[in-house]
GUGU-222993 format. One record per residue (C-alpha): x, y, z. Coordinates in steps of 0.5 Angstrom, whole numbers, plus 500, padded with zeros to 3 digits. Example, Ala and Ser with C-alpha at 12.3 -4.5 7.8 and 13.67 -1.06 7.14 Angstrom:
2
<rec east="525" north="491" up="516"/>
<rec east="527" north="498" up="514"/>
This chain:
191
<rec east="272" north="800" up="701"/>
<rec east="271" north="799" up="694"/>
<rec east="277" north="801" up="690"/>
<rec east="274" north="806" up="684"/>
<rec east="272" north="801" up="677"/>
<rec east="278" north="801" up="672"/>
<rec east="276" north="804" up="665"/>
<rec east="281" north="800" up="659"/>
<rec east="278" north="802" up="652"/>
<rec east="279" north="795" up="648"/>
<rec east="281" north="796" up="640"/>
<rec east="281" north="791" up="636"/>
<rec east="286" north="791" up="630"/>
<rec east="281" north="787" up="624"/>
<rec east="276" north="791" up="621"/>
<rec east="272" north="785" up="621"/>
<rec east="266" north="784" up="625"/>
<rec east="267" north="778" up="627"/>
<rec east="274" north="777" up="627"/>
<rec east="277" north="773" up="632"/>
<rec east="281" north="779" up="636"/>
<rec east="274" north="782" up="637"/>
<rec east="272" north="776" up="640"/>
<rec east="279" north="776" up="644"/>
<rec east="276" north="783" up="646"/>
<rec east="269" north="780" up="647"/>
<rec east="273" north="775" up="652"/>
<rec east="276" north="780" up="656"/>
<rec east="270" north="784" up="657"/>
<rec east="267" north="778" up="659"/>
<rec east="272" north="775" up="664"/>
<rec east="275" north="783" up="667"/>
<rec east="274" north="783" up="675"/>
<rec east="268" north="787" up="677"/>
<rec east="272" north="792" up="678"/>
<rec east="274" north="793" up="671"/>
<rec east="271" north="796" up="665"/>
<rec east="273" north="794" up="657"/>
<rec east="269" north="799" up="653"/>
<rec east="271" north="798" up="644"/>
<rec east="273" north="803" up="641"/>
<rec east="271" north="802" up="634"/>
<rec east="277" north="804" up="628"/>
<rec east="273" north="802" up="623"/>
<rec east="270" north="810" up="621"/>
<rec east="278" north="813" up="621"/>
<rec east="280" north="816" up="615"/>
<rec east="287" north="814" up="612"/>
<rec east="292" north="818" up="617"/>
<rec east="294" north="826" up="613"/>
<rec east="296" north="831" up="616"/>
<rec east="293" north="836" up="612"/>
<rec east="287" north="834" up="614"/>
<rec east="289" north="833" up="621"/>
<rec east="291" north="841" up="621"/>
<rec east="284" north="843" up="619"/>
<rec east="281" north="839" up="624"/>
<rec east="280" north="832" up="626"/>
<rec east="275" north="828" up="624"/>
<rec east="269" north="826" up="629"/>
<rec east="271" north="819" up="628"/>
<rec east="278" north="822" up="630"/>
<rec east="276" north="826" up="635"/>
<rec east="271" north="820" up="638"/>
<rec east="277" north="814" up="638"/>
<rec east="282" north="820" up="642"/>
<rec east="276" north="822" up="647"/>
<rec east="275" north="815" up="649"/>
<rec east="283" north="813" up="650"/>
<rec east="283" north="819" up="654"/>
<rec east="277" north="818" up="659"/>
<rec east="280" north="810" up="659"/>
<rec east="285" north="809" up="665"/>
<rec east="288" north="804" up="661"/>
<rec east="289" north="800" up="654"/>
<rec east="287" north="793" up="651"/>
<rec east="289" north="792" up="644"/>
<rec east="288" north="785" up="640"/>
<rec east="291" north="785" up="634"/>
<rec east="291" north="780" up="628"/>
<rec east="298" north="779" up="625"/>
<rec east="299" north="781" up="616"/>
<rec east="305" north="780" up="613"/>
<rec east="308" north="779" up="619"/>
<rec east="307" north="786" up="622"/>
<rec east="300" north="791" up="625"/>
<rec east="295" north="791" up="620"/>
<rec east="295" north="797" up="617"/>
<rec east="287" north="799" up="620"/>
<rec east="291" north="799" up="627"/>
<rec east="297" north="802" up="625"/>
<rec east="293" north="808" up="622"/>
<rec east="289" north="809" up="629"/>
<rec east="296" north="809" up="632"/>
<rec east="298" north="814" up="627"/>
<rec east="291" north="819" up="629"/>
<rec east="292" north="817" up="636"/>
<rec east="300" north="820" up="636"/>
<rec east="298" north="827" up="634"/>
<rec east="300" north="832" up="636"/>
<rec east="306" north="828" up="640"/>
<rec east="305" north="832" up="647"/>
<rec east="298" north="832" up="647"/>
<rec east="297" north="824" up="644"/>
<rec east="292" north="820" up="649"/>
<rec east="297" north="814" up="649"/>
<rec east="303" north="817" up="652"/>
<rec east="304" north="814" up="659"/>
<rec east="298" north="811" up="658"/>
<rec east="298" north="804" up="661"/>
<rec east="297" north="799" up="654"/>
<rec east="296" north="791" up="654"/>
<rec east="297" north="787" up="648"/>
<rec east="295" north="780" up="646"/>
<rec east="293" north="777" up="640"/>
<rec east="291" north="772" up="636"/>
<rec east="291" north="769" up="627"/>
<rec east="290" north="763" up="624"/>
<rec east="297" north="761" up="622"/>
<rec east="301" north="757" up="627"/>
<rec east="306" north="762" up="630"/>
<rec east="300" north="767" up="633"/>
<rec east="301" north="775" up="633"/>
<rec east="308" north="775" up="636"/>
<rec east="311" north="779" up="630"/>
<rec east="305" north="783" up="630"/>
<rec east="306" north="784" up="637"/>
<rec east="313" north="786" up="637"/>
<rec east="312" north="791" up="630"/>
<rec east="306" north="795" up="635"/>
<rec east="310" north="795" up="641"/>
<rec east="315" north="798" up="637"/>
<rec east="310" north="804" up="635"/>
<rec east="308" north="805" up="641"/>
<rec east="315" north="807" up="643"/>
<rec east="314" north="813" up="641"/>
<rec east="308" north="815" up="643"/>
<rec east="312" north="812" up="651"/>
<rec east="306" north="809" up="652"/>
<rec east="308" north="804" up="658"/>
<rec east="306" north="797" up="655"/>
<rec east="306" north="791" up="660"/>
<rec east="310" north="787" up="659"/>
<rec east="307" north="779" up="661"/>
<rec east="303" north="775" up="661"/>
<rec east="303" north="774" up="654"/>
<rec east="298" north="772" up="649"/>
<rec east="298" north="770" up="643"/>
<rec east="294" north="764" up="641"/>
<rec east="294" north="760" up="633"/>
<rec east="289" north="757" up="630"/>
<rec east="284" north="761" up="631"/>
<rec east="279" north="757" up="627"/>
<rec east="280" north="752" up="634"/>
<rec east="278" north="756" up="638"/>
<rec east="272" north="761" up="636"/>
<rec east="266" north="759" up="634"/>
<rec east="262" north="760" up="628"/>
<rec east="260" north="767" up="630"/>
<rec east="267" north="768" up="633"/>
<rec east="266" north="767" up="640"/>
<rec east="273" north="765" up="644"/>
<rec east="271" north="757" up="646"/>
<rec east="278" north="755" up="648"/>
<rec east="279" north="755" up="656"/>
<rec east="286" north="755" up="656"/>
<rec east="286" north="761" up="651"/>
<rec east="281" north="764" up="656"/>
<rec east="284" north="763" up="662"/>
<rec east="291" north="767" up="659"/>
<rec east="286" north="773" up="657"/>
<rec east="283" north="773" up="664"/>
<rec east="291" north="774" up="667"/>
<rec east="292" north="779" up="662"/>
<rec east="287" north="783" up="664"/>
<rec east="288" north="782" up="670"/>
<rec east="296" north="784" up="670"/>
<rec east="293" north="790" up="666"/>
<rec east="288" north="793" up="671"/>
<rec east="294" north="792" up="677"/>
<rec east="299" north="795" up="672"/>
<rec east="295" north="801" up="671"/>
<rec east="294" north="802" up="678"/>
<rec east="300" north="802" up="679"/>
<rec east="302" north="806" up="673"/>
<rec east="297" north="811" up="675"/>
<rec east="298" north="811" up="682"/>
<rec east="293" north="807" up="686"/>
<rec east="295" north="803" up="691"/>
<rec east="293" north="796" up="691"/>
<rec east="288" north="792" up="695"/>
């Protein structure tokens, strides 16, 4: 018996169309078990986070990005790193997706975190930052394997295209422990 196709919404932290965390995302949809599905929810329409707007009705793009983390099973997110932390596009969907607190579609909704930047350190603080925000939301974020990779520019193509091996086979693990976590956070049992 076949067990159900998991479905995890992919969110890209970079607005950039061909950032290296979409290419990370397009690796992971790439190297997911059969019976896993990534599906990119796009953050790039969202509003700047305002309650006022919020309390008159959330905008389509709001309401789409929340409708397809709620349809997910579970979440994949591949954040840059700035400043040492979430890149504000990100931290701003964080912010519509945790509204209202009892009804976020994040909350105990199983999440995996990987990342990677130019710079020699990869997405460890940026990493930390977001796990830090999705505290609040309880969502239950999977803790290994990690993956932070650095000096993007070696590992992607010109059109962003994830080439590294190594950084490959950490993402396919990734997905994996996640499709396993969500699973088991969900109540699935294993194969």
């Amino acid at each position: 018996m076949t067990e159900p196709a998991l479905r995890i919404a992919g969110i890209a932290g970079s607005l950039r169309q061909k950032s290296y965390n979409r290419g990370l995302l397009r690796a992971a949809v790439a190297v997911a078990p059969a019976d896993v599905r990534i599906e990119i929810a796009d953050i790039g329409a969202l509003p700047l986070f305002n309650e006022d707007v919020r309390a008159a009705g959330e905008p389509a793009a709001v309401v789409q990005l929340k409708d397809a983390v709620r349809r997910a099973d579970g979440v994949l997110i591949a954040t840059p790193e700035y400043n040492y932390s979430v890149p504000g596009p990100l931290k701003n969907a964080l912010d519509w997706l945790s509204r209202p607190p009892a009804e976020s579609p994040l909350r105990h909704k199983p999440i995996a975190v990987m990342g990677v930047t130019t710079g020699g350190f990869g997405t460890a603080r940026a990493q930390l930052a977001l796990r830090q925000a999705l505290l609040f939301t309880r969502s239950l974020v999977l803790t290994e394997p990690e993956v932070f990779a650095s000096r993007a520019h070696e590992l992607f193509d010109a059109e962003s295209n994830l080439t590294d091996e190594k950084v490959r086979e950490a993402v396919r693990a990734l997905v994996a422990a996640l499709a396993a976590w969500t699973r088991k956070c969900n109540g699935v049992p294993a194969a």
